[in-house]
N, CA, C and O atoms as CSV, one atom per row, in Angstrom:
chain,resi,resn,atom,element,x,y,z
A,1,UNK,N,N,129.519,46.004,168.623
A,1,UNK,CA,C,130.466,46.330,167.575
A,1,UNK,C,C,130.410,47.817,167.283
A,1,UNK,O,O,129.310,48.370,167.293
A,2,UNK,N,N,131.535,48.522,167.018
A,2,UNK,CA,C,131.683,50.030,166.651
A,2,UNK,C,C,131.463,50.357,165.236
A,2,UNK,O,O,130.856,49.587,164.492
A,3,UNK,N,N,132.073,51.785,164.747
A,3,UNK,CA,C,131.835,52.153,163.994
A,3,UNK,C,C,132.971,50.951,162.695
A,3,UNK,O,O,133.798,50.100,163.023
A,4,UNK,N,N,132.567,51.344,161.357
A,4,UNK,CA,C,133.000,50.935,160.143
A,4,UNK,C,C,133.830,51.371,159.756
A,4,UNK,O,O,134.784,50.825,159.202
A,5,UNK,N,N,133.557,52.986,160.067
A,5,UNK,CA,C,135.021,54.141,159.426
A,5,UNK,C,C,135.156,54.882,160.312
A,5,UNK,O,O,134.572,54.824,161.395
A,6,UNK,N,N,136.132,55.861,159.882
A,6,UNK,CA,C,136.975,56.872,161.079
A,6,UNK,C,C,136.292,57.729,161.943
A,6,UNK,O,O,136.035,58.792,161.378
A,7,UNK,N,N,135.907,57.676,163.074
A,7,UNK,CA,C,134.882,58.528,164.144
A,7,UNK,C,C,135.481,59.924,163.592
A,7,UNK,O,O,136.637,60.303,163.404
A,8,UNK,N,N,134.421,60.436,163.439
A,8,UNK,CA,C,134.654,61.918,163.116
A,8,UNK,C,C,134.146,63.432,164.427
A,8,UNK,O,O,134.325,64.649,164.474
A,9,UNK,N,N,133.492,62.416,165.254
A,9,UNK,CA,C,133.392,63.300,166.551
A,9,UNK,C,C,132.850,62.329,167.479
A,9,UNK,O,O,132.597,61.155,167.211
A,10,UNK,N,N,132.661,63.014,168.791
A,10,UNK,CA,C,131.974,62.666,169.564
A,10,UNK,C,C,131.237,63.496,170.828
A,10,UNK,O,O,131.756,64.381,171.509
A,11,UNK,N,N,130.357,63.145,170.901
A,11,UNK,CA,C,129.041,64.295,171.754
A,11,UNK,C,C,128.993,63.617,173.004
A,11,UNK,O,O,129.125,62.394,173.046
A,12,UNK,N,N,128.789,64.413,174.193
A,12,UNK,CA,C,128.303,63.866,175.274
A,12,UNK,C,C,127.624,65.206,176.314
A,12,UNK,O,O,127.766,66.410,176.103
A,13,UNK,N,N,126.848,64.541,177.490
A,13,UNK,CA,C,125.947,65.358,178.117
A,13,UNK,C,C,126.356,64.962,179.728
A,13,UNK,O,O,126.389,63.825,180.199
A,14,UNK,N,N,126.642,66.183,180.393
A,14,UNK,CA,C,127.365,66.335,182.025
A,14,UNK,C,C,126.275,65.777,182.513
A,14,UNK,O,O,126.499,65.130,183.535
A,15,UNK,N,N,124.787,65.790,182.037
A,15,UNK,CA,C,123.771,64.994,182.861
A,15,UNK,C,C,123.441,63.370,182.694
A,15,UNK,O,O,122.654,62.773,183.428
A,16,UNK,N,N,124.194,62.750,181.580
A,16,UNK,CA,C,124.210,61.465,181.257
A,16,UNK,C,C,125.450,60.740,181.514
A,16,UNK,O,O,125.530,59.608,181.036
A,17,UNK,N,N,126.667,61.312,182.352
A,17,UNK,CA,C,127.443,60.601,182.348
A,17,UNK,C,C,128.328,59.132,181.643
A,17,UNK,O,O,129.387,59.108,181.016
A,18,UNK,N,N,127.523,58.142,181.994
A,18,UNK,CA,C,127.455,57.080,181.489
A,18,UNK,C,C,127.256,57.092,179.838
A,18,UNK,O,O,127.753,56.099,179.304
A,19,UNK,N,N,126.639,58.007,178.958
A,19,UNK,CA,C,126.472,57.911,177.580
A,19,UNK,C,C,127.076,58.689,176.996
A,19,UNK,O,O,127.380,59.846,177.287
A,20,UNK,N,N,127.351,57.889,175.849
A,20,UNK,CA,C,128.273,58.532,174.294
A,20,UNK,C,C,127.596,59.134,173.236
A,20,UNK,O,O,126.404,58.829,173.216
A,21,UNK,N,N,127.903,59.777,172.481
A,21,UNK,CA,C,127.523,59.346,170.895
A,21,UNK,C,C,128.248,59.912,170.182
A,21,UNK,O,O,128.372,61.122,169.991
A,22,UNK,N,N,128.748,59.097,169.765
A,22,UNK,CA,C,130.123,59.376,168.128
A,22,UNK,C,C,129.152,58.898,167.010
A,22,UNK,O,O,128.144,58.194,166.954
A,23,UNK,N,N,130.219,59.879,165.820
A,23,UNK,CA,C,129.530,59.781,164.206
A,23,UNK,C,C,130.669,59.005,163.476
A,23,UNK,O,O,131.703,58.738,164.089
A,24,UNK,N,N,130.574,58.807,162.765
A,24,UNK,CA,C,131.344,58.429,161.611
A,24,UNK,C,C,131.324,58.611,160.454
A,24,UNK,O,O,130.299,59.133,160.015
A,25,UNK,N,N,132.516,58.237,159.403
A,25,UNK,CA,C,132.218,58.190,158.016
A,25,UNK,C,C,131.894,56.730,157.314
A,25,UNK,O,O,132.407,56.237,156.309
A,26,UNK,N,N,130.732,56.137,158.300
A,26,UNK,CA,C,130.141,55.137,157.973
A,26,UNK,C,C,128.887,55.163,157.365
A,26,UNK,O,O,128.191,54.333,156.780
A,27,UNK,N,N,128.762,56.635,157.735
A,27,UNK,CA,C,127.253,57.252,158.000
A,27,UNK,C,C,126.530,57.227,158.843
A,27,UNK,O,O,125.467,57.817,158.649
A,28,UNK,N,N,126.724,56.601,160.070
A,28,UNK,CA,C,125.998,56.374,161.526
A,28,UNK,C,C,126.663,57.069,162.404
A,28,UNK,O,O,127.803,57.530,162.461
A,29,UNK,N,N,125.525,57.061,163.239
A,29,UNK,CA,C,126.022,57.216,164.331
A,29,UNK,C,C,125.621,56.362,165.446
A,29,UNK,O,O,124.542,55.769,165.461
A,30,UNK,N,N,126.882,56.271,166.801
A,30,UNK,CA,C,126.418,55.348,167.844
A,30,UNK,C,C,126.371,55.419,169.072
A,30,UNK,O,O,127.401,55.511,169.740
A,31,UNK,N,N,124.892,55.383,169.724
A,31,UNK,CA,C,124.642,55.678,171.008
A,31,UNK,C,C,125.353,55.053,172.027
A,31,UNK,O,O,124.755,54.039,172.387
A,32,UNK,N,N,126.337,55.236,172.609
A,32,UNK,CA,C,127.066,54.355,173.692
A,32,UNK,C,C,126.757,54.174,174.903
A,32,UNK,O,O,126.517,55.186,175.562
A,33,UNK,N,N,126.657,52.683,175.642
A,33,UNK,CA,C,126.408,53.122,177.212
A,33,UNK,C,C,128.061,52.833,177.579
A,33,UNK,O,O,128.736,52.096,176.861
A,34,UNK,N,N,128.516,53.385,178.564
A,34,UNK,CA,C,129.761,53.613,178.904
A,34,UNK,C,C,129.815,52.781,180.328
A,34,UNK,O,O,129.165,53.127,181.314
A,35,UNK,N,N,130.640,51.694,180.292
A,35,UNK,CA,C,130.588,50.833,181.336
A,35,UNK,C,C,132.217,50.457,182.122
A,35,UNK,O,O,133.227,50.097,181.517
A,36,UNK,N,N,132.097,50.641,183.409
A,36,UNK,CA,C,133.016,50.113,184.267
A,36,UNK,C,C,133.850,48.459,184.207
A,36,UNK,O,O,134.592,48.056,185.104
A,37,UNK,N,N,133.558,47.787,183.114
A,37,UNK,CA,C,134.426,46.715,183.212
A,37,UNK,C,C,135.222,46.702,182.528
A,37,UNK,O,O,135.386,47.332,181.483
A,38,UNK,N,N,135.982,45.793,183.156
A,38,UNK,CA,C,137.820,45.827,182.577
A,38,UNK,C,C,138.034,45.513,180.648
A,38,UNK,O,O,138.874,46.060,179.933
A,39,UNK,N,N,136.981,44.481,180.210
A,39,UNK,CA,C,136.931,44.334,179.351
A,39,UNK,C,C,136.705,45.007,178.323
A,39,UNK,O,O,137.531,45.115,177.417
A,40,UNK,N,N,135.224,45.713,178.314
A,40,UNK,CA,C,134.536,46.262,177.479
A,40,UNK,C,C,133.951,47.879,177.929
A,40,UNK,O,O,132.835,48.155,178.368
A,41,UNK,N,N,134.841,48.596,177.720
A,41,UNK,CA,C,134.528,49.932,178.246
A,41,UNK,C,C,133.247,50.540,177.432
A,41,UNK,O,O,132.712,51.530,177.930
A,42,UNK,N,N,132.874,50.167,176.567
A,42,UNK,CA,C,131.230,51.283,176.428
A,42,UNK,C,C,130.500,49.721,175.496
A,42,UNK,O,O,131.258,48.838,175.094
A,43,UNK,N,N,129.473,49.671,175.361
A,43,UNK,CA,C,128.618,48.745,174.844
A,43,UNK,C,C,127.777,49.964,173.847
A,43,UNK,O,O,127.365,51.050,174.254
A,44,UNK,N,N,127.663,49.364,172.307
A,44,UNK,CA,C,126.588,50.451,171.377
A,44,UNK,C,C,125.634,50.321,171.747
A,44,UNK,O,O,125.426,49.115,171.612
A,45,UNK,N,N,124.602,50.863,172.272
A,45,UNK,CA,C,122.891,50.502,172.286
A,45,UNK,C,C,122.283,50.714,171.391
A,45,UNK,O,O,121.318,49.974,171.199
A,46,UNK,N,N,122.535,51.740,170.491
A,46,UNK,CA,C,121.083,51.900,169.029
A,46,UNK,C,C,122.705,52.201,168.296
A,46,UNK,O,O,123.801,52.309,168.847
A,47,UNK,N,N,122.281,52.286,166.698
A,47,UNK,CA,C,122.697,52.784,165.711
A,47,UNK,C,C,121.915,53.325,164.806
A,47,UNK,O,O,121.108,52.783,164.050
A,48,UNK,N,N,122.274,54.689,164.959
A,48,UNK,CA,C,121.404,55.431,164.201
A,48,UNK,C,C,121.922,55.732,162.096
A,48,UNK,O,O,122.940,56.134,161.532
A,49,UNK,N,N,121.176,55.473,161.835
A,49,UNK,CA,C,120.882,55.360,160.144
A,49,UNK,C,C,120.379,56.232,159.566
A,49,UNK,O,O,119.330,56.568,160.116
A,50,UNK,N,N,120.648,56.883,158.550
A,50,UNK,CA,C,119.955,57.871,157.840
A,50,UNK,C,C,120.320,58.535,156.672
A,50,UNK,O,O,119.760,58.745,155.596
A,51,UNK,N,N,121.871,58.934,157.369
A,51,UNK,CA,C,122.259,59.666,156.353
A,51,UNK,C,C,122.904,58.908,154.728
A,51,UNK,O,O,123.166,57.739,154.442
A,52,UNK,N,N,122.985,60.168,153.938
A,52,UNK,CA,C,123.654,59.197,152.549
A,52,UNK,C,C,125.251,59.160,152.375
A,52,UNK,O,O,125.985,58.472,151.666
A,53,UNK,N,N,125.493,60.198,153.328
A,53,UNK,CA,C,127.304,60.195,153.678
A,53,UNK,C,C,128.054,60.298,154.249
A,53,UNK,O,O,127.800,59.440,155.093
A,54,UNK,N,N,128.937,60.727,154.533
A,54,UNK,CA,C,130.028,60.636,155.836
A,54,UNK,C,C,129.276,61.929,156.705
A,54,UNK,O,O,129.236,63.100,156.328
A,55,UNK,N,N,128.683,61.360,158.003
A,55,UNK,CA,C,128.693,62.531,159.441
A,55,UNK,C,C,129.542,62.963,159.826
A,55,UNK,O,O,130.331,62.233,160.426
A,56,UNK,N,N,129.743,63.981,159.721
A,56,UNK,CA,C,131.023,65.364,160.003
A,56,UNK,C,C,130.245,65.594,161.208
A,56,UNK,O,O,131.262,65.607,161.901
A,57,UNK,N,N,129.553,65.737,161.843
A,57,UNK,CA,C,129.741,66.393,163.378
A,57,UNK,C,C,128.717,65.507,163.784
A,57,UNK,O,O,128.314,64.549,163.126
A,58,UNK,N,N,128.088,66.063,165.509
A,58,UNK,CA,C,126.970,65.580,166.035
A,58,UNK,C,C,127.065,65.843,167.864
A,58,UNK,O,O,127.843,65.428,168.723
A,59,UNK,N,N,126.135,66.530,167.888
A,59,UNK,CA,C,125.668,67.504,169.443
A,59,UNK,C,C,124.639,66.659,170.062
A,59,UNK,O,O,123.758,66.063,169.442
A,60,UNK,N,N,124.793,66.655,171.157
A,60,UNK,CA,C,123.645,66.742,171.935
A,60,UNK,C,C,122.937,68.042,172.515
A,60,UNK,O,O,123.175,69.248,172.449
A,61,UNK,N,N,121.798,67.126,173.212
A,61,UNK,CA,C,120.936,68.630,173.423
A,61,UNK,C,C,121.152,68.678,174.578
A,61,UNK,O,O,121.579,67.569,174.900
A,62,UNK,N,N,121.108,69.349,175.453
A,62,UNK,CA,C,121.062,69.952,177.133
A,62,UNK,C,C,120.591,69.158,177.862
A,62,UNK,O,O,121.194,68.703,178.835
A,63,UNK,N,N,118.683,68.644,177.313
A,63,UNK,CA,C,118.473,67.607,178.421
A,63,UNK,C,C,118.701,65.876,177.642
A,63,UNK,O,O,117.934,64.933,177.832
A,64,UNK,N,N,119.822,65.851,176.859
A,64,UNK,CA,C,119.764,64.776,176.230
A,64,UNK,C,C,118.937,63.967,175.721
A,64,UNK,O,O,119.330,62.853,175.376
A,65,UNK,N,N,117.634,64.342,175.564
A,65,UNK,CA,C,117.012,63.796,174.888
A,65,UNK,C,C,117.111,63.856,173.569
A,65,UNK,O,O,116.356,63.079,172.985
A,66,UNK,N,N,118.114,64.835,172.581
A,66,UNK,CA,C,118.254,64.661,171.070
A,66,UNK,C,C,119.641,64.985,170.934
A,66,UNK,O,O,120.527,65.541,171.584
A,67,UNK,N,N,119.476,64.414,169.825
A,67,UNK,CA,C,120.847,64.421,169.147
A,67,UNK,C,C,120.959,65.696,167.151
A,67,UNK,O,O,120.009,65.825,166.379
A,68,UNK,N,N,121.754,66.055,167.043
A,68,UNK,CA,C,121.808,66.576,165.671
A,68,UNK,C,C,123.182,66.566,165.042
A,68,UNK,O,O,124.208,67.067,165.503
A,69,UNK,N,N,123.004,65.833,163.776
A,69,UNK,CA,C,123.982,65.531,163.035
A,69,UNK,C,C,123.952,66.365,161.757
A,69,UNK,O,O,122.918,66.904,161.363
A,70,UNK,N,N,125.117,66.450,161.126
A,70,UNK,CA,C,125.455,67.308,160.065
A,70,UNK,C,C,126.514,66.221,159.218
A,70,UNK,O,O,127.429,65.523,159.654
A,71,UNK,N,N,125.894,66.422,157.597
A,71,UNK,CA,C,126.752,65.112,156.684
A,71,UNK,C,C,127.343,66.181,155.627
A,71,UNK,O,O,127.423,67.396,155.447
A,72,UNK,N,N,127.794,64.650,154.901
A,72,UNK,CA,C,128.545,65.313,153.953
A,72,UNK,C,C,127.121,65.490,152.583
A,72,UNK,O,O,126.907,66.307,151.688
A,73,UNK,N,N,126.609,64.573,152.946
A,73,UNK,CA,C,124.912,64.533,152.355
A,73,UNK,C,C,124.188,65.825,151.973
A,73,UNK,O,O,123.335,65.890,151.088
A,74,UNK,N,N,124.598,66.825,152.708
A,74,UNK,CA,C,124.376,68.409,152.672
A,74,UNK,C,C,123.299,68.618,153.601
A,74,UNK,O,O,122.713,69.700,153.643
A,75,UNK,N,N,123.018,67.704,154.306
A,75,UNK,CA,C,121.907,67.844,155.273
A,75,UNK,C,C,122.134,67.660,156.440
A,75,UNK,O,O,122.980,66.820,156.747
A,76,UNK,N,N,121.396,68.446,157.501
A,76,UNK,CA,C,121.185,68.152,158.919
A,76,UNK,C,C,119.981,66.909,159.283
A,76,UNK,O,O,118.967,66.673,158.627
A,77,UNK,N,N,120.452,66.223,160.532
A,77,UNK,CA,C,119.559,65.438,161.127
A,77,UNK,C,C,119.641,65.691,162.471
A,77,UNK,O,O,120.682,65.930,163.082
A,78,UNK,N,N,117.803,65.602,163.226
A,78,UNK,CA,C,117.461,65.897,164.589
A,78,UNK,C,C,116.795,64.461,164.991
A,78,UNK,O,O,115.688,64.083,164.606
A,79,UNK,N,N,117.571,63.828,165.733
A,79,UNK,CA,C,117.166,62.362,166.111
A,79,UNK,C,C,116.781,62.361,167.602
A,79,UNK,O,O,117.228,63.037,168.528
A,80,UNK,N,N,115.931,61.516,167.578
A,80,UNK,CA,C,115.042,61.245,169.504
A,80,UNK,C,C,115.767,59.973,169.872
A,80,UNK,O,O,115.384,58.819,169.677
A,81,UNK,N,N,116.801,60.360,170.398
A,81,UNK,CA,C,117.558,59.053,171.099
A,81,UNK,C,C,116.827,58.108,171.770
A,81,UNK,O,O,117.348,56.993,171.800
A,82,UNK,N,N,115.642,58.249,172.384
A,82,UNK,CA,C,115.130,57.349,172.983
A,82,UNK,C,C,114.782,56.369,172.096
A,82,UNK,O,O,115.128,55.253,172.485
A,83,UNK,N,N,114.018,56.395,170.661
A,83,UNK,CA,C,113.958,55.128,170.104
A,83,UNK,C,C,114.552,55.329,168.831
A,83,UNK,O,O,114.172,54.711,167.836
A,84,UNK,N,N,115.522,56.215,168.816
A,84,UNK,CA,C,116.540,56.258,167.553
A,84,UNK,C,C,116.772,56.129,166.490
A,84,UNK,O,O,117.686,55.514,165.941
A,85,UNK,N,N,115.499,57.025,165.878
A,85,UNK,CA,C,114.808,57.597,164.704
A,85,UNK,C,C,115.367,58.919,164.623
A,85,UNK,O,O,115.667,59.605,165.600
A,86,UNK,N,N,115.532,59.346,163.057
A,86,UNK,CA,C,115.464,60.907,163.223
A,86,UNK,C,C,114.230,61.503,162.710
A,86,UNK,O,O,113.860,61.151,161.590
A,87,UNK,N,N,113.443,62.475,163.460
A,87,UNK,CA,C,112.437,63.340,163.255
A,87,UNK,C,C,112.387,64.397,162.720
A,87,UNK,O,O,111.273,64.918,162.669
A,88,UNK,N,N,113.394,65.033,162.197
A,88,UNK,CA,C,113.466,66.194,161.087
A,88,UNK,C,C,114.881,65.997,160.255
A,88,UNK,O,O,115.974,65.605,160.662
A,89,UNK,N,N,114.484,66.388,159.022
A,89,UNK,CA,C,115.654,66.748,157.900
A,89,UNK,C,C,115.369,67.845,157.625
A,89,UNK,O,O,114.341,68.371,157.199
A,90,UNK,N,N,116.894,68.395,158.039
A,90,UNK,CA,C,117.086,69.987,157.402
A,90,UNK,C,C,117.594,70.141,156.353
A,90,UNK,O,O,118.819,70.025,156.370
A,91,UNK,N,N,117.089,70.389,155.301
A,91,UNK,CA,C,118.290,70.778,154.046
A,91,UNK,C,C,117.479,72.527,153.436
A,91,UNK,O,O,116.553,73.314,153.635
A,92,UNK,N,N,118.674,72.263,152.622
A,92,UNK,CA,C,118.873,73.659,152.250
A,92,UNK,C,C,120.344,74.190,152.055
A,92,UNK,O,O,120.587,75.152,151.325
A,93,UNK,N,N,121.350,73.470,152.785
A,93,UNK,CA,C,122.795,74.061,151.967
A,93,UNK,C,C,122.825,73.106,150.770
A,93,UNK,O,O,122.299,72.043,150.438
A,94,UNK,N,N,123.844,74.155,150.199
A,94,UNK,CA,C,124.386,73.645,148.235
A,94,UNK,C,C,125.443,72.478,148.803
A,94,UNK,O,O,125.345,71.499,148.063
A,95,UNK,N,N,126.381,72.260,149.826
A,95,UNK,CA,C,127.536,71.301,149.568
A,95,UNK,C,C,127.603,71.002,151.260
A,95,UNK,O,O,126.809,71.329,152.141
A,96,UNK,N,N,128.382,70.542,151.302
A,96,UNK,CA,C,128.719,69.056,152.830
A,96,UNK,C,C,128.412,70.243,153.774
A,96,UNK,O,O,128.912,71.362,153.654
A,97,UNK,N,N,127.575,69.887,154.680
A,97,UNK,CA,C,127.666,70.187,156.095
A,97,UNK,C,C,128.683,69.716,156.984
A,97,UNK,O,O,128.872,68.583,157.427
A,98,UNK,N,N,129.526,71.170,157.232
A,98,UNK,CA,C,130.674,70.220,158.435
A,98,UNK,C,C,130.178,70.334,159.697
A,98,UNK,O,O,129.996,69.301,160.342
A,99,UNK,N,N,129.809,71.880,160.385
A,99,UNK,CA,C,129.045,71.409,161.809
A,99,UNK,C,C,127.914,72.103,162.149
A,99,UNK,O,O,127.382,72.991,161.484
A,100,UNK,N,N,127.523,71.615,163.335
A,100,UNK,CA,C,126.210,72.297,163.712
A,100,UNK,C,C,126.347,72.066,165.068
A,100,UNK,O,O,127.235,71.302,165.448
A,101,UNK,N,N,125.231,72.882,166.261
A,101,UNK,CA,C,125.244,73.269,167.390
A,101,UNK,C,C,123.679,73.992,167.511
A,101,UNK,O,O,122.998,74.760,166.832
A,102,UNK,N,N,123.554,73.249,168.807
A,102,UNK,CA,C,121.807,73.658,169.371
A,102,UNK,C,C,122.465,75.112,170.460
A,102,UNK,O,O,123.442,75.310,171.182
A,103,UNK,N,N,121.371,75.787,170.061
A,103,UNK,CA,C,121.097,77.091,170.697
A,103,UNK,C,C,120.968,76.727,172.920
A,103,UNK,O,O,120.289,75.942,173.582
A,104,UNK,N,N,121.414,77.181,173.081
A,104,UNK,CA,C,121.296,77.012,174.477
A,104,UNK,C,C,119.969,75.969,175.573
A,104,UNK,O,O,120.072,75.123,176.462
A,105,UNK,N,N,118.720,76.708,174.795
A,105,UNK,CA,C,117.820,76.447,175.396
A,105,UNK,C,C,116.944,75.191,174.391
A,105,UNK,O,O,115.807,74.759,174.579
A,106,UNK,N,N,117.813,74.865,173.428
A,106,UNK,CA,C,117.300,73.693,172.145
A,106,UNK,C,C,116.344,74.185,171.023
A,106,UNK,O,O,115.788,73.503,170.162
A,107,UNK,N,N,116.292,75.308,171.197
A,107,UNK,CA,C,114.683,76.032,170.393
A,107,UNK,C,C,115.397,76.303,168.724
A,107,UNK,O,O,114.665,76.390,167.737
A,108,UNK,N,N,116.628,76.391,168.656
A,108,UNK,CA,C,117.407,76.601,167.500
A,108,UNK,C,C,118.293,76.258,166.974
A,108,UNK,O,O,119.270,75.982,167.669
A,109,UNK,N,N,118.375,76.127,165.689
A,109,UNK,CA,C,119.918,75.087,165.608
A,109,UNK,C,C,120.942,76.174,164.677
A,109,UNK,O,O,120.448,77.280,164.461
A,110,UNK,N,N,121.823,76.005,164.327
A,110,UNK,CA,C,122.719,76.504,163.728
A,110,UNK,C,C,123.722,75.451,162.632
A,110,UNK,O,O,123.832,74.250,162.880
A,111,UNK,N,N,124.313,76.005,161.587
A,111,UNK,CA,C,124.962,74.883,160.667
A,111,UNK,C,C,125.914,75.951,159.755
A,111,UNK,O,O,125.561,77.062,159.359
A,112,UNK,N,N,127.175,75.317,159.546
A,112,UNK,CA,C,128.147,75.095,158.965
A,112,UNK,C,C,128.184,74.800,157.763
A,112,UNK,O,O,127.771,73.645,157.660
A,113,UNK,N,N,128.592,75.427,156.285
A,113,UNK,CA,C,129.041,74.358,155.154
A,113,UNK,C,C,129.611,74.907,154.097
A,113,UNK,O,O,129.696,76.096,153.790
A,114,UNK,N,N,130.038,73.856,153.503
A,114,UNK,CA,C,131.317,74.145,152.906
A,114,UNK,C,C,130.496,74.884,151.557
A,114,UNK,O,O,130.763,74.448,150.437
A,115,UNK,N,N,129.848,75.614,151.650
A,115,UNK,CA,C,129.112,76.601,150.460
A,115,UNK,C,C,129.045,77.690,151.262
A,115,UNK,O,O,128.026,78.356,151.450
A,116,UNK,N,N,130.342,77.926,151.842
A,116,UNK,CA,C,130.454,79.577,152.452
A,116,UNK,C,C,128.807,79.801,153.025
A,116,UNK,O,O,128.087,80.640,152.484
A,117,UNK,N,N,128.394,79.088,153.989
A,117,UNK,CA,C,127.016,79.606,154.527
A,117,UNK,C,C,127.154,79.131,155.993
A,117,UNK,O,O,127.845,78.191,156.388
A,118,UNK,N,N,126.274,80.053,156.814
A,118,UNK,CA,C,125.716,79.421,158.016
A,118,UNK,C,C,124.355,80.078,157.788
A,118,UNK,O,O,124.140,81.144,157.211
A,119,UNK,N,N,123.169,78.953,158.546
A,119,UNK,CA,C,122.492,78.618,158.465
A,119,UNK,C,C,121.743,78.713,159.621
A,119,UNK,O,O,122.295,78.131,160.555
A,120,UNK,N,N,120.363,79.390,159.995
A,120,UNK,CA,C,120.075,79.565,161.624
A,120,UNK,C,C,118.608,78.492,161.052
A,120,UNK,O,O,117.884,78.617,160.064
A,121,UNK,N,N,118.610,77.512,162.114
A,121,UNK,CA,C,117.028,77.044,161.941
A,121,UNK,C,C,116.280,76.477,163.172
A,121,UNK,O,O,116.680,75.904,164.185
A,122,UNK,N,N,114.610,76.967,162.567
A,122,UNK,CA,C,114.229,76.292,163.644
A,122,UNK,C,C,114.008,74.519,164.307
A,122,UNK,O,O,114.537,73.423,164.122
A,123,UNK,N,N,113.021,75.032,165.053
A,123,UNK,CA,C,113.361,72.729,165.500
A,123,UNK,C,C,112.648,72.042,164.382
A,123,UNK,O,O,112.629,70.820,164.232
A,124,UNK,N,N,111.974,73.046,163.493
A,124,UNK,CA,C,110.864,72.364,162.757
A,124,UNK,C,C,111.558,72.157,161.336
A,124,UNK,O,O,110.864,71.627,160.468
A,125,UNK,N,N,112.878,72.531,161.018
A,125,UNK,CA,C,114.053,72.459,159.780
A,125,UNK,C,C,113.456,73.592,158.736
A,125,UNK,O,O,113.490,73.557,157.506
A,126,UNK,N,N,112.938,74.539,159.538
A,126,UNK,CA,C,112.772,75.701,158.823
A,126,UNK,C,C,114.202,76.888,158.503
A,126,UNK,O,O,114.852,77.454,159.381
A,127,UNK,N,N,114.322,76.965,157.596
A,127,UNK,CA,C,115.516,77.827,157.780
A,127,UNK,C,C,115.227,79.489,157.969
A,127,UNK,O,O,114.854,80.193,157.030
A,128,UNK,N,N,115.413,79.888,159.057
A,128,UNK,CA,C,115.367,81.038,159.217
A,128,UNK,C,C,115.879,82.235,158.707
A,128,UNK,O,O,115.184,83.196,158.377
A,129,UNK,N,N,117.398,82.157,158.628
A,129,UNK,CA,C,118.348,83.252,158.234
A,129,UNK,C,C,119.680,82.375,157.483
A,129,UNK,O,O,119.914,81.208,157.796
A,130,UNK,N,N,120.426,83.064,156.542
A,130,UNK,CA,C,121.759,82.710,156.343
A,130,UNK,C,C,122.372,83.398,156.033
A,130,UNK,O,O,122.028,84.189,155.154
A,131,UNK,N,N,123.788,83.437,156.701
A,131,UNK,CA,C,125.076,84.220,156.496
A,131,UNK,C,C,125.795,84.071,155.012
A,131,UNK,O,O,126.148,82.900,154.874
A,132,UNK,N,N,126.066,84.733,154.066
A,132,UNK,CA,C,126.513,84.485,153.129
A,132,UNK,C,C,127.861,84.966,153.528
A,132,UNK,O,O,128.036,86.115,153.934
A,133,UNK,N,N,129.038,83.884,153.387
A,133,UNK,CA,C,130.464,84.411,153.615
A,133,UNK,C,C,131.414,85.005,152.976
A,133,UNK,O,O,132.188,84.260,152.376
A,134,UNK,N,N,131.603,86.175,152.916
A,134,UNK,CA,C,132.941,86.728,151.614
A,134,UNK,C,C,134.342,85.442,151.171
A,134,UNK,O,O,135.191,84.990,151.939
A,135,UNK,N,N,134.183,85.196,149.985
A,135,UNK,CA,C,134.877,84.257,149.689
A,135,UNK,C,C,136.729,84.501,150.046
A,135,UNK,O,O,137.599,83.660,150.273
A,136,UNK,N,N,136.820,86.429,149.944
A,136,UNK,CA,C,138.333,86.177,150.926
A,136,UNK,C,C,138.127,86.588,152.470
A,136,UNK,O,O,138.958,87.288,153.049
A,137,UNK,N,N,137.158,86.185,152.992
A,137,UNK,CA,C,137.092,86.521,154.344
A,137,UNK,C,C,138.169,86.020,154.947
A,137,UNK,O,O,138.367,84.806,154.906
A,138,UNK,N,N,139.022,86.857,155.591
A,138,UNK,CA,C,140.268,86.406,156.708
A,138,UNK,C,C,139.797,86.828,158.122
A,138,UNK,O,O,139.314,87.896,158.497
A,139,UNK,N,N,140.190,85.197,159.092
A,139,UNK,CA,C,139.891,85.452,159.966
A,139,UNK,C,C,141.279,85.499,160.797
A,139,UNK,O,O,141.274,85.800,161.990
């Protein structure tokens, strides 16, 4: 069975072919295996749980072994897909996280939110640096 509410993204990895993972505003998110029959094109394997509100984004990492989600909760989550737990909470923005994105090599994350900030952190949900945004910034 899928998500509850409206998929709000979906992540995937050129080295996993076969796997998904979409978020929702269910608050989950769901690991997909992606299958060749006529019937049932992806089967959920885990559902991941955590957050307190609607998931606005969600990345994978390079060697797919993690996943990171961003809520409306104001927090980031770094989950180990293999048994589909999350292992760090990042907080530290004032209002909804809309997105986030792992640094190339996974060592760093980055975040989005709607409190005019970005956010550089490490894997450990340390926050490193933040951009404070001019409220008429035109881009």
């Amino acid at each position: 069975r899928g998500h509850n509410g409206w998929v709000t993204q979906i992540a995937s990895n050129p080295k996993f072919p076969d796997t998904l993972l979409s978020s929702s505003r269910d608050k989950t998110l769901i690991l997909w295996k992606l299958t060749r029959d006529d019937i049932s094109y992806g089967i959920p394997r885990k559902r991941l749980k955590g957050h307190g509100h609607f998931v606005t984004d969600v990345v994978m990492s390079c060697d797919g072994q993690y996943a990171l989600s961003s809520s409306w909760d104001k927090t980031l989550r770094l989950w180990d897909l293999s048994v589909g737990t999350a292992t760090r909470r990042f907080e530290g923005h004032e209002k909804d996280v809309l997105s986030t994105a792992f640094s190339a090599d996974n060592r760093q994350i980055v975040s989005g939110s709607r409190d005019k900030t970005i956010k550089l952190w490490n894997t450990l949900a340390e926050c490193k640096y933040t951009i404070k945004l001019l409220p008429n910034l035109v881009f």
